[in-house]
PASEDREN-766527 format. One record per atom (N, C-alpha, C): residue number from 1; atom name; z, y, x. Coordinates in nm, 4 decimals, padded with zeros to 6 digits. Atoms other than C-alpha are relative to their C-alpha. Layout:
<nodes>
+-----+------+----------+----------+----------+
!  nr ! atom !       c3 !       c2 !       c1 !
+-----+------+----------+----------+----------+
! NUM !   CA !        Z !        Y !        X !
...
+-----+------+----------+----------+----------+
</nodes>
This chain:
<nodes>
+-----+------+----------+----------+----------+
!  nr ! atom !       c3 !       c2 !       c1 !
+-----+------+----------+----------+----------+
!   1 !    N !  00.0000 ! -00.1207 !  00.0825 !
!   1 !   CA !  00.0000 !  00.0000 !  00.0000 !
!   1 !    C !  00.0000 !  00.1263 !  00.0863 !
!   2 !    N ! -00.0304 ! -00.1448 ! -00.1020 !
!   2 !   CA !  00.0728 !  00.2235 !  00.2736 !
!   2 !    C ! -00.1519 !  00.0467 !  00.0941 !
!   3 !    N !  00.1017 ! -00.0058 ! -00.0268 !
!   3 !   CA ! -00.2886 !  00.1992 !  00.3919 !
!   3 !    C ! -00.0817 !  00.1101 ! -00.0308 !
!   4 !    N !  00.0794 ! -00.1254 ! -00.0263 !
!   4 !   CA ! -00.4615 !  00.5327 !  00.4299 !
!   4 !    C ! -00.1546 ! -00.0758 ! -00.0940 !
!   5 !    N !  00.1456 !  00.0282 !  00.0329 !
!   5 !   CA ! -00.8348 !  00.5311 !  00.1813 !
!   5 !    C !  00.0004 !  00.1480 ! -00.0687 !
!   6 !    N !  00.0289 ! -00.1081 !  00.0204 !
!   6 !   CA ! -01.0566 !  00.8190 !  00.0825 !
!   6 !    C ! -00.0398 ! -00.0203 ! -00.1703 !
!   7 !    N ! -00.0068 !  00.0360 !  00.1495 !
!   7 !   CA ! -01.0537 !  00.8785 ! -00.2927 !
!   7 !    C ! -00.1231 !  00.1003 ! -00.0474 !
!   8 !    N !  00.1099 ! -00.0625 !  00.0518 !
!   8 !   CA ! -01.3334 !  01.0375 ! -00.5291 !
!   8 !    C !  00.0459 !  00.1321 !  00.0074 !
!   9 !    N !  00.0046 ! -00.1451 !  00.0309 !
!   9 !   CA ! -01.4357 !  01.3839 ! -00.5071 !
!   9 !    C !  00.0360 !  00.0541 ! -00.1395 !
!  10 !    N ! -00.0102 ! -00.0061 !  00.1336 !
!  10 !   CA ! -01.3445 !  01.6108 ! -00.7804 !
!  10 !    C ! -00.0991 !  00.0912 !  00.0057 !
!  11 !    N !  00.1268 ! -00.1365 !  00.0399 !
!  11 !   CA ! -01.6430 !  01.8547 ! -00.9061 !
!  11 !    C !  00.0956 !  00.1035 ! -00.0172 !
!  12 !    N ! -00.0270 ! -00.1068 !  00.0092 !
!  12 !   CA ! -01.5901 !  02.1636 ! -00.9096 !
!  12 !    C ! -00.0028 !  00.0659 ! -00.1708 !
!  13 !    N !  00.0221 ! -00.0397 !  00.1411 !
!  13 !   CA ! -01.4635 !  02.3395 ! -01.2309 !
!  13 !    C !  00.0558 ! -00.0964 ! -00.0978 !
!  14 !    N ! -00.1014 !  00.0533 !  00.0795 !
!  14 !   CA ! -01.2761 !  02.0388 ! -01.3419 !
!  14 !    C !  00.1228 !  00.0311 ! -00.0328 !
!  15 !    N ! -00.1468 ! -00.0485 !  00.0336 !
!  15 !   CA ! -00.9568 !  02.1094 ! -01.5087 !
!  15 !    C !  00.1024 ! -00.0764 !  00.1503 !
!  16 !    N ! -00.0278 !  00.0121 ! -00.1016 !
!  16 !   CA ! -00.7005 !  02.1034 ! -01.2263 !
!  16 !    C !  00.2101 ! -00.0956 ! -00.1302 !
!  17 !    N ! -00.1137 !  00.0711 !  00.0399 !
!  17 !   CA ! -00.3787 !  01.7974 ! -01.3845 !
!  17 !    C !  00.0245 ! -00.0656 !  00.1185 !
!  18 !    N ! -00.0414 !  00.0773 ! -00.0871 !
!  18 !   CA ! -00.1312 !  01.6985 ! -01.1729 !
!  18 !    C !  00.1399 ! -00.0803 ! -00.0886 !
!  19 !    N ! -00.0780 !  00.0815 !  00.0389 !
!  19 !   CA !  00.0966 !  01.4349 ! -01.2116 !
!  19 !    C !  00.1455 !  00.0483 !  00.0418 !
!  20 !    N ! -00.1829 ! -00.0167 ! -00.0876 !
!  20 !   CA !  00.5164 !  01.4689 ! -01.1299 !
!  20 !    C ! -00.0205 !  00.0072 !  00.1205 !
!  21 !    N !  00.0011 !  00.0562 ! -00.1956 !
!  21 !   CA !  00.4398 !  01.3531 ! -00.7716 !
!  21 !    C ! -00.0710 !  00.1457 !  00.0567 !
!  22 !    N !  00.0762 ! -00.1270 ! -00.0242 !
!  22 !   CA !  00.1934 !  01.6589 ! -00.7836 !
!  22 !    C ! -00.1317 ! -00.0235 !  00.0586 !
!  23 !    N !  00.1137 !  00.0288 ! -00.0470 !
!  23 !   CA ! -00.0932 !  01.4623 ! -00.7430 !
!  23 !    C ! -00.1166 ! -00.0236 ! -00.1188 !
!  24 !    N !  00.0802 ! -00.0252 !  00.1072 !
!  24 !   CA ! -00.4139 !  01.5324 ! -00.9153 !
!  24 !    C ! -00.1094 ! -00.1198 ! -00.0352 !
!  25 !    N !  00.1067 !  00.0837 !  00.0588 !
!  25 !   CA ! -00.5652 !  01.3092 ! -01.1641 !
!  25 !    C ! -00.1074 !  00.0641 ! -00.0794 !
!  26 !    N !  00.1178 ! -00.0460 !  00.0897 !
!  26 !   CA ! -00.8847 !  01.3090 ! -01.3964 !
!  26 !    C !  00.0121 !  00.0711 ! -00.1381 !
!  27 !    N ! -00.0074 ! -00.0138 !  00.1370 !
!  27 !   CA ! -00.7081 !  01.3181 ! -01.7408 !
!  27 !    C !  00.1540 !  00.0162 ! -00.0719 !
!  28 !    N ! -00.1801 ! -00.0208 !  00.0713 !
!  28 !   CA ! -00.4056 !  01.3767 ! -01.9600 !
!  28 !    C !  00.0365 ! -00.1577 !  00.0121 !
!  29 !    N ! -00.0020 !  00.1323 ! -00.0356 !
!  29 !   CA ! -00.4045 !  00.9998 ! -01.9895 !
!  29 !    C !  00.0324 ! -00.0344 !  00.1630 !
!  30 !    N ! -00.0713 !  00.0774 ! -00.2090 !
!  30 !   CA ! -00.3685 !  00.9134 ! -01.6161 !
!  30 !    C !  00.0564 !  00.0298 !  00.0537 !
!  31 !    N ! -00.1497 ! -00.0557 ! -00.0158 !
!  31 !   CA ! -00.1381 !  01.1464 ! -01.5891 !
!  31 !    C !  00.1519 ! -00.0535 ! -00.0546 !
!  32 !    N ! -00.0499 !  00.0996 !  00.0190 !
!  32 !   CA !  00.0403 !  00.9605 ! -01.8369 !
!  32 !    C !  00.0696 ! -00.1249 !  00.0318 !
!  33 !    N ! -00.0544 !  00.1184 ! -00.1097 !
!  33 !   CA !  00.0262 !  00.6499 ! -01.6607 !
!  33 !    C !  00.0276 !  00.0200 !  00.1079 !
!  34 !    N ! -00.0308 ! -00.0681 ! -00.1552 !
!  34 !   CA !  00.0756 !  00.7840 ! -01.3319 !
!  34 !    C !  00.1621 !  00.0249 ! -00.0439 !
!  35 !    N ! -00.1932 ! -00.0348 !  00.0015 !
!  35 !   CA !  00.4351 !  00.9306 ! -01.4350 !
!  35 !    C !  00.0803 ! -00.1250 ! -00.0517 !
!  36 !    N ! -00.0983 !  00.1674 !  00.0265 !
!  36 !   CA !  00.5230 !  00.5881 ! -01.5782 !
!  36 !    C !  00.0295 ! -00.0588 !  00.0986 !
!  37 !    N !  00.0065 !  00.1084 ! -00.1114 !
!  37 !   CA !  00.4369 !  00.4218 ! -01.2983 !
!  37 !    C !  00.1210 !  00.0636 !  00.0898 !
!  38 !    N ! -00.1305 ! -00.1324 ! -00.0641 !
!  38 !   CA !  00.6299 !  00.6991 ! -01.1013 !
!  38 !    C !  00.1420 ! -00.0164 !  00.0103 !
!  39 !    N ! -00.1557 !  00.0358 !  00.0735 !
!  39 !   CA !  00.9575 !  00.6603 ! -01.2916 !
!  39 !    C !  00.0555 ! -00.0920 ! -00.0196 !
!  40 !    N ! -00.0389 !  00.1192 !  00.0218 !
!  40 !   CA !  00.9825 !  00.3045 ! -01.3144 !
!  40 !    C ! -00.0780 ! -00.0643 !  00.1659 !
!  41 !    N !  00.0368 !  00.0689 ! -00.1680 !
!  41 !   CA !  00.9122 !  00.2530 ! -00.9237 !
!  41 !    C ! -00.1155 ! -00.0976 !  00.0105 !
!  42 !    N !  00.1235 !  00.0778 ! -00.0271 !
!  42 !   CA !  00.5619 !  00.1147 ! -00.9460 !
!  42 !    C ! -00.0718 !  00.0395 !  00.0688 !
!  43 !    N !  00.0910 ! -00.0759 ! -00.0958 !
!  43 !   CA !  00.3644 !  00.1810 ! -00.6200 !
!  43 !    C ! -00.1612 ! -00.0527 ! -00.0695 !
!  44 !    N !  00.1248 !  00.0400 ! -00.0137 !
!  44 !   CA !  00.0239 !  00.2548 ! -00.6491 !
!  44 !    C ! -00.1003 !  00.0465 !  00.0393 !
!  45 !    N !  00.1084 ! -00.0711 ! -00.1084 !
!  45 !   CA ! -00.3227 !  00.3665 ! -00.5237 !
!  45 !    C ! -00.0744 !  00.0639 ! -00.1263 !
!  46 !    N !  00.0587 ! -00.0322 !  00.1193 !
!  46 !   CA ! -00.5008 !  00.6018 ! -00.7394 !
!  46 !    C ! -00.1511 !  00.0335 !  00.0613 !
!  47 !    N !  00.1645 ! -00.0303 ! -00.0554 !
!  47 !   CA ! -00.8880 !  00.5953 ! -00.7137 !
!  47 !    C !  00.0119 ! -00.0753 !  00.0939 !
!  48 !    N !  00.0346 !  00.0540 ! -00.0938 !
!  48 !   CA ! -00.8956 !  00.3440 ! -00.4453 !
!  48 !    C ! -00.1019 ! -00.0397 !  00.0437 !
!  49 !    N !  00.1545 !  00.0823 !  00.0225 !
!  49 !   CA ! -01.2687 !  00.2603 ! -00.3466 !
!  49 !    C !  00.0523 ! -00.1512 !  00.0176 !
!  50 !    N !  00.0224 !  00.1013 !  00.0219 !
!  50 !   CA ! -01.3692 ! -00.0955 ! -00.4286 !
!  50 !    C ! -00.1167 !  00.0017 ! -00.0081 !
!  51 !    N !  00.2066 !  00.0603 ! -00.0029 !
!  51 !   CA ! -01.7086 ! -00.2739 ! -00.3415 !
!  51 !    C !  00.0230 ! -00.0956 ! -00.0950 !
!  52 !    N !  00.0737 !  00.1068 !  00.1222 !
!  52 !   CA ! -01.8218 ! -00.4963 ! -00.6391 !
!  52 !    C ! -00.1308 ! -00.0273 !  00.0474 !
!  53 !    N !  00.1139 !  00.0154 ! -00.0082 !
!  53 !   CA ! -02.0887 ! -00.6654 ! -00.5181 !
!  53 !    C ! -00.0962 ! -00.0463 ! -00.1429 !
!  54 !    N !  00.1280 !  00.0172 !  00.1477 !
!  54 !   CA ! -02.4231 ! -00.6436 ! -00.7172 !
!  54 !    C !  00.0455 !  00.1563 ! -00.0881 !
!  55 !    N !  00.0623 ! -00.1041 !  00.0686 !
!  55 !   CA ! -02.3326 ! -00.2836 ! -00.8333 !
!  55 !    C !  00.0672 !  00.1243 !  00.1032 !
!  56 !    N ! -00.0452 ! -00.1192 ! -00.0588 !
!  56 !   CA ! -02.1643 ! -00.0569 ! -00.5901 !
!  56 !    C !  00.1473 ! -00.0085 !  00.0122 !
!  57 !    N ! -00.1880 ! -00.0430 ! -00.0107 !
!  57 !   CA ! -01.8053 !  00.1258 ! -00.4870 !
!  57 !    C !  00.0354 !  00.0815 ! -00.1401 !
!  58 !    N ! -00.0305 ! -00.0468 !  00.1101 !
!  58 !   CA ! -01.6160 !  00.1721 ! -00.7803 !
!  58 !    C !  00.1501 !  00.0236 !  00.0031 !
!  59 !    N ! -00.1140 ! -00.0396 ! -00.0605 !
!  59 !   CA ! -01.3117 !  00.3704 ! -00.7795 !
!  59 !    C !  00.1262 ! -00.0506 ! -00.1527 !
!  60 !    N ! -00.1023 !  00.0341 !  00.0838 !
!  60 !   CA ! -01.0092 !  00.1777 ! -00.9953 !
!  60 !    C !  00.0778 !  00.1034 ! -00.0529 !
!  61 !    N ! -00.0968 ! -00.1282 !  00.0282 !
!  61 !   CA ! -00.7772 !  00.4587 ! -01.1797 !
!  61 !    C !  00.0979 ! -00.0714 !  00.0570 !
!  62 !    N ! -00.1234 !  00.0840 ! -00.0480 !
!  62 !   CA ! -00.5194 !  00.2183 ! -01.0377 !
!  62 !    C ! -00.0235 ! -00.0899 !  00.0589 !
!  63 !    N !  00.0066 !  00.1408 ! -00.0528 !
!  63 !   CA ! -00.4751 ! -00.0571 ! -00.8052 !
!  63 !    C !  00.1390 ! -00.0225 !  00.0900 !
!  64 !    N ! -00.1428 !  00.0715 ! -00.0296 !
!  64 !   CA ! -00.1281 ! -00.2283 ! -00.7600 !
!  64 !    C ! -00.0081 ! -00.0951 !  00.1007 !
!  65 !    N ! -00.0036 !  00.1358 ! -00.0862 !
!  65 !   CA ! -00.0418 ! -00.5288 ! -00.5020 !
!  65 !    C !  00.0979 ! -00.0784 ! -00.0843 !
!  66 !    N ! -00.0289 !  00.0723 !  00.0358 !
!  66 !   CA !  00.0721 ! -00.7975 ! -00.7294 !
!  66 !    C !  00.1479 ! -00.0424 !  00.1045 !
!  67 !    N ! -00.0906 !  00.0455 ! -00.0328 !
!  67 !   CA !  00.4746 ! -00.9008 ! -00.6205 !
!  67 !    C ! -00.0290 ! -00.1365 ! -00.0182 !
!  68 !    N ! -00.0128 !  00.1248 !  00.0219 !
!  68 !   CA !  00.4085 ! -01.2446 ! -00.7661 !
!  68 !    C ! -00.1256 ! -00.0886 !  00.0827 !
!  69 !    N !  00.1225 !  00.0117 ! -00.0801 !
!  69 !   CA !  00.0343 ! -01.3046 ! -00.5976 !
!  69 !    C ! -00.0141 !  00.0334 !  00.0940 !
!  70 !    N !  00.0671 ! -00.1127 ! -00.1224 !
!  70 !   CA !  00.0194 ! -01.0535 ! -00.3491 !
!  70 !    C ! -00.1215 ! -00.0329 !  00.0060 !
!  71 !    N !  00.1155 !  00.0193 ! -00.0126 !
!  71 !   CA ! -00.3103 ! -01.0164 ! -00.4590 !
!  71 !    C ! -00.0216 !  00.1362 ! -00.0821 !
!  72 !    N !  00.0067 ! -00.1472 !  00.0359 !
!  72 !   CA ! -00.4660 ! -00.6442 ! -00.5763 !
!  72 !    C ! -00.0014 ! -00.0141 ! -00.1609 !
!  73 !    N !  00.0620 !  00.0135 !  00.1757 !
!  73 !   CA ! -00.4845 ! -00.5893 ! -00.9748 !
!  73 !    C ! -00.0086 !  00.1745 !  00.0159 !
!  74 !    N !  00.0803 ! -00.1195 !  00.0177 !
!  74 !   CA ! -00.6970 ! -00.3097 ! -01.0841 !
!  74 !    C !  00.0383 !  00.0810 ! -00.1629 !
!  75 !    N !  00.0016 ! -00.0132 !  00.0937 !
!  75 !   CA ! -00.6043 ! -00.1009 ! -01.3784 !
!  75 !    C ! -00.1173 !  00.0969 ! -00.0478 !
!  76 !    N !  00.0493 ! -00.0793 !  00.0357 !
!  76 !   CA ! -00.8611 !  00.0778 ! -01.5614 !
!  76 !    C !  00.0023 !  00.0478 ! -00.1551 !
!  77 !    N ! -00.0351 ! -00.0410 !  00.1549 !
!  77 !   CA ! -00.8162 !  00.2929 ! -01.8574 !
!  77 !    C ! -00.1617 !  00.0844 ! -00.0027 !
!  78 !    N !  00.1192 ! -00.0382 !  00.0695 !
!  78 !   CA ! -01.1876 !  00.4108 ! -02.0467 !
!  78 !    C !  00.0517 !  00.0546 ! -00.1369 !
!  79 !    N ! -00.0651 ! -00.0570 !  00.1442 !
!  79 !   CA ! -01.0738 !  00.6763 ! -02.2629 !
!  79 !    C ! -00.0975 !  00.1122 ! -00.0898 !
!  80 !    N !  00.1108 ! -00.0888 !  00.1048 !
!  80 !   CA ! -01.3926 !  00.8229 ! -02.4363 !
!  80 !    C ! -00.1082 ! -00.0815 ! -00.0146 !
!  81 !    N !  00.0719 !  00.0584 !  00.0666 !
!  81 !   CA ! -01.5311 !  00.5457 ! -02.5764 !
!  81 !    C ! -00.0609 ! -00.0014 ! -00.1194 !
!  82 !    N !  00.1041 ! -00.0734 !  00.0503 !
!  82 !   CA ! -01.6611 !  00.7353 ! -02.8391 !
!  82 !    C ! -00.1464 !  00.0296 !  00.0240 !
!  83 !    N !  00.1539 ! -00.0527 ! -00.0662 !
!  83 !   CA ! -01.9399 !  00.8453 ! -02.6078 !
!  83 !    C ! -00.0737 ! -00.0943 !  00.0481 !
!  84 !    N !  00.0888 !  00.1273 ! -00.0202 !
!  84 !   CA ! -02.1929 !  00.6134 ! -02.6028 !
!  84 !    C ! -00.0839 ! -00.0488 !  00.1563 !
!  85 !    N !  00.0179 ! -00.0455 ! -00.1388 !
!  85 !   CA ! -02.3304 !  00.7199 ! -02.2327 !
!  85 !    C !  00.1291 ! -00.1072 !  00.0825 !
!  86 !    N ! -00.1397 !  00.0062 ! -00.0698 !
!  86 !   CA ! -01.9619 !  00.6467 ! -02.1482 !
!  86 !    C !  00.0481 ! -00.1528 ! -00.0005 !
!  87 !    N ! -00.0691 !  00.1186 !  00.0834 !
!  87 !   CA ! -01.8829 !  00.3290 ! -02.3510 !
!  87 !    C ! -00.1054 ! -00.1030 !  00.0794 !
!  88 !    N !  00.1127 !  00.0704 ! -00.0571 !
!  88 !   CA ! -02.2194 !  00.1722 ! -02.1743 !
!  88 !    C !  00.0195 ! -00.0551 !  00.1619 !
!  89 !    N ! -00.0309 !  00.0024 ! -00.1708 !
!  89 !   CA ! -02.1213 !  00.2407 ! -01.8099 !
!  89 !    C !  00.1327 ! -00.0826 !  00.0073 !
!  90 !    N ! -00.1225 !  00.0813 ! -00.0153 !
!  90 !   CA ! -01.7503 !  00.1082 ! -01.8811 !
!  90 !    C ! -00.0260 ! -00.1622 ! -00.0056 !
!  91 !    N !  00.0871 !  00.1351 !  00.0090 !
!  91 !   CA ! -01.9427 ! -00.2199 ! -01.9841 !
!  91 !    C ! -00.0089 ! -00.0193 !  00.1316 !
!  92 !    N !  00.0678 !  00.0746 ! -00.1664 !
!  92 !   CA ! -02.1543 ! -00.2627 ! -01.6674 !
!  92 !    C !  00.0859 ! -00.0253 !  00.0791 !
!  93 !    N ! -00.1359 ! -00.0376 ! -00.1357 !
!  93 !   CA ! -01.8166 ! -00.1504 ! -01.4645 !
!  93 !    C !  00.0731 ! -00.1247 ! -00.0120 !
!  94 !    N ! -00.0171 !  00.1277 !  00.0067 !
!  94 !   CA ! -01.6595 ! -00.4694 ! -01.6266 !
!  94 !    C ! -00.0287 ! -00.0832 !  00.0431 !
!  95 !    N !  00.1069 !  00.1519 ! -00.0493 !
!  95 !   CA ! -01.9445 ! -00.7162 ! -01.6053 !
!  95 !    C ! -00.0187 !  00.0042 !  00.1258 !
!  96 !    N ! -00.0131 ! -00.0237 ! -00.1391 !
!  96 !   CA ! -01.9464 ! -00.5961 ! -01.2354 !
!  96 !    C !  00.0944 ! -00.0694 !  00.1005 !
!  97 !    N ! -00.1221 !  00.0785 ! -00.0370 !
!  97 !   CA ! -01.5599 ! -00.7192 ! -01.1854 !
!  97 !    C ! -00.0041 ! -00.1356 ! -00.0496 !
!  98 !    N ! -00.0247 !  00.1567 ! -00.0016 !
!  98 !   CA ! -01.6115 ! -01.0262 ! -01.3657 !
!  98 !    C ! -00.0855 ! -00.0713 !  00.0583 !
!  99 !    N !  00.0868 !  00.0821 ! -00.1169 !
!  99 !   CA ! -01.9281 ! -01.1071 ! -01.1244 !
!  99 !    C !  00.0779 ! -00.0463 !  00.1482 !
! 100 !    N ! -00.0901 !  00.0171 ! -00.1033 !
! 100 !   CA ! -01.6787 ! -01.0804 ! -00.8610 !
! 100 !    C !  00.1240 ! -00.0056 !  00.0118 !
! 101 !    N ! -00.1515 !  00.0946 ! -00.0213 !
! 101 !   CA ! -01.4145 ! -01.2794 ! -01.0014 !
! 101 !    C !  00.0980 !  00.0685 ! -00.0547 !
! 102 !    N ! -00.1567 ! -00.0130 !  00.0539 !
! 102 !   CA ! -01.1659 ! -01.0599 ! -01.1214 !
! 102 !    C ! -00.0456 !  00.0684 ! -00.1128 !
! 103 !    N !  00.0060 !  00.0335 !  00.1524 !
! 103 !   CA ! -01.1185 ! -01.1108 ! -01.4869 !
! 103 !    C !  00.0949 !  00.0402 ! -00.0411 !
! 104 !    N ! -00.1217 ! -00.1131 !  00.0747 !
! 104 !   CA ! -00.9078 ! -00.8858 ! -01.7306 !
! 104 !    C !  00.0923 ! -00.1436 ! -00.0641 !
! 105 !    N ! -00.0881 !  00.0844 !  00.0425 !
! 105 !   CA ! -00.6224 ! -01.0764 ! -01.8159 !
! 105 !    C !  00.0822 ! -00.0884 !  00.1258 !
! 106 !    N !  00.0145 !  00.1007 ! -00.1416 !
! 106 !   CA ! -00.6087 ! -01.2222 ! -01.4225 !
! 106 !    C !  00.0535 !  00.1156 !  00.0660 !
! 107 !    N ! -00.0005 ! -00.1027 ! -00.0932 !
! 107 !   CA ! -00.6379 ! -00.9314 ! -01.2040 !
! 107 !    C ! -00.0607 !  00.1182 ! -00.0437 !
! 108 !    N !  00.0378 ! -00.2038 !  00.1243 !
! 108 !   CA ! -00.8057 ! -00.5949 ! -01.4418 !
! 108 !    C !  00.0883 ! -00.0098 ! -00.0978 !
! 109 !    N ! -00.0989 ! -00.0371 !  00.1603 !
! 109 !   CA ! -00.5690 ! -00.4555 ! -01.6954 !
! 109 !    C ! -00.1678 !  00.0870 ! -00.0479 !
! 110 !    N !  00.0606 ! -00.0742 !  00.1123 !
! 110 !   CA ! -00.7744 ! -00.2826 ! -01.9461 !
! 110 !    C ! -00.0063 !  00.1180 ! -00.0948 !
! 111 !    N ! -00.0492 ! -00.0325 !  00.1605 !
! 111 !   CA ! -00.7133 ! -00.0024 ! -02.1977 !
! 111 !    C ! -00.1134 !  00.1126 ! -00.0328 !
! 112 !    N !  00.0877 ! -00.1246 !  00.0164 !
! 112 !   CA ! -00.9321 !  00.2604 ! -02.3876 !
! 112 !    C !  00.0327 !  00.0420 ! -00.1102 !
! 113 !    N ! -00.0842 ! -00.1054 !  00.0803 !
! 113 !   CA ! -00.8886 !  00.5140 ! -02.5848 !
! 113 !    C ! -00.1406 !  00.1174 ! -00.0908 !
! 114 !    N !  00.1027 ! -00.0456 !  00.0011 !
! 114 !   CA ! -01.1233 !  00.7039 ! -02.8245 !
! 114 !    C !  00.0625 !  00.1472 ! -00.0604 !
! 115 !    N ! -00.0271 ! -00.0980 !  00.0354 !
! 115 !   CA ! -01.0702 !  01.0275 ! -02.9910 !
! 115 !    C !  00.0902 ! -00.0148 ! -00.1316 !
! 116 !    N ! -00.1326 !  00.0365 !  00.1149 !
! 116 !   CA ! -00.8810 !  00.8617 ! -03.2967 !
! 116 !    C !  00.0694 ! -00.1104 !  00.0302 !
! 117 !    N ! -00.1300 !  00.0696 ! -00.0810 !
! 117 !   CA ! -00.7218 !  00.5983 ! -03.0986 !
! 117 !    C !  00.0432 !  00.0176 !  00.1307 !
! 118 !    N ! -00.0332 ! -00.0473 ! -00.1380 !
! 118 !   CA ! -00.5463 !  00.7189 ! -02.8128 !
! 118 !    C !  00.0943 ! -00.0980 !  00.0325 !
! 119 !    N ! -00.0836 !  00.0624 ! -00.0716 !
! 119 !   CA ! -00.3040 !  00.6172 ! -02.5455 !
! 119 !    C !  00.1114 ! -00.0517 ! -00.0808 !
! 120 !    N ! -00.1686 !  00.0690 !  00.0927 !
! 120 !   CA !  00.0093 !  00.3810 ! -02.7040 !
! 120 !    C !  00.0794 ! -00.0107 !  00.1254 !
! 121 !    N ! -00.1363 !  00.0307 ! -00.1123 !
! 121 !   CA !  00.2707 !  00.3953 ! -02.4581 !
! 121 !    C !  00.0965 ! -00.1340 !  00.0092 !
! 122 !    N ! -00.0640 !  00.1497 !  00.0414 !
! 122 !   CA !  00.4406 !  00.0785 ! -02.5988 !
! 122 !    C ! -00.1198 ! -00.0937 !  00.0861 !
! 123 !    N !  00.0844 !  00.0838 ! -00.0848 !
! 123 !   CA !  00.1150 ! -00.0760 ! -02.4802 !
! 123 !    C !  00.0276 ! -00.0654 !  00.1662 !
! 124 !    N !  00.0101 !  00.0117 ! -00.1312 !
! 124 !   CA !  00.1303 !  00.0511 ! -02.1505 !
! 124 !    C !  00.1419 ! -00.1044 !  00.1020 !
! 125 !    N ! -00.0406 !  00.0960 ! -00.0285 !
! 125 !   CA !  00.4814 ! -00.1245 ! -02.1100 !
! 125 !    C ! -00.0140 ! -00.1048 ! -00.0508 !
! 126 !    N !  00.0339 !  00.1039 !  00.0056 !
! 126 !   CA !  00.3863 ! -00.3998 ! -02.2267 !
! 126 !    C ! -00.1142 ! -00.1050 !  00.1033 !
! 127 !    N !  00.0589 !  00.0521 ! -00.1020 !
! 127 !   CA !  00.1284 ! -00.4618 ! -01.9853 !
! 127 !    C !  00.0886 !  00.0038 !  00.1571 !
! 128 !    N ! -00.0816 ! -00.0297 ! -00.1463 !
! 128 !   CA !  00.3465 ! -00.3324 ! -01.6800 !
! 128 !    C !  00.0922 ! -00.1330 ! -00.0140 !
! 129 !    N ! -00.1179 !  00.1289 !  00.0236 !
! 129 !   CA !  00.6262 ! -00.6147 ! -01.8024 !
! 129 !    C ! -00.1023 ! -00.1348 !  00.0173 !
! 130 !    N !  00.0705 !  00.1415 ! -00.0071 !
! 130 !   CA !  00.3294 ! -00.8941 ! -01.8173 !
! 130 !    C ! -00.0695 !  00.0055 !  00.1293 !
! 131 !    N !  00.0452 !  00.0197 ! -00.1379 !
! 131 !   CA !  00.1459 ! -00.8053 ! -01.4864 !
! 131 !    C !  00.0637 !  00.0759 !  00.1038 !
! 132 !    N ! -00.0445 ! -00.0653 ! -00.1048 !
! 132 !   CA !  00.3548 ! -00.5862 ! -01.2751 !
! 132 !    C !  00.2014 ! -00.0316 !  00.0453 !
! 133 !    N ! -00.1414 !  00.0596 ! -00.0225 !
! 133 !   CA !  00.7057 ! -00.7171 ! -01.2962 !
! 133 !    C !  00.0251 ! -00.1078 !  00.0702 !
+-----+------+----------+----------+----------+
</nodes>
């Protein structure tokens, strides 16, 4: 975890959210999870590149080191699945991880969020208690 990596650029003109730690994420959402993680002592890497072979480096909103595996799990949250552009690419980004083995329920958490279903917080522990504990 302590391993130095270079994380995605942000464009210019994006809204500027930081998390407690004071580190800047993409979205109100990952801010969200970010301060959970935070507060309940969960280290983690935000944006970490990852090669998927067969489609490119793809940057995880999260990536933990498994206590029970010591093996990486990736979380990604897709929260404007509304947008069809958006909802398309989160697809491929999937079918990408499960070409190379890691399968939601295994090693990807999952969650998305559209404009009338948003983030559940109950969720989010619920997943932290089944893969991160």
């Amino acid at each position: 975890m302590s391993e130095e990596y270079k994380r995605k650029e942000f464009q210019e003109g994006t809204p500027v959210i930081l998390t407690d730690q004071g580190e800047r994420v993409r979205s109100k959402s990952e801010k969200i999870l970010a301060d959970y993680f935070y507060r309940n002592g969960i280290q983690y890497k935000y944006e970490c590149p990852l090669y998927l072979k067969g489609f490119g480096t793809v940057h995880p909103d999260f990536t933990f080191l498994s206590k029970k595996t010591k093996q990486e799990i990736y979380w990604e949250h897709d929260g404007r699945m509304d947008d069809p552009a958006y909802a398309q690419n989160a697809i491929k980004k999937i079918h990408a991880y499960q070409e190379n083995n890691i399968y939601p329920g295994e090693r990807l958490i999952l969650m998305f969020e559209t404009a009338k279903a948003v983030l559940d917080t109950k969720i989010i522990e619920k997943l932290v208690c089944r893969y991160l504990r």
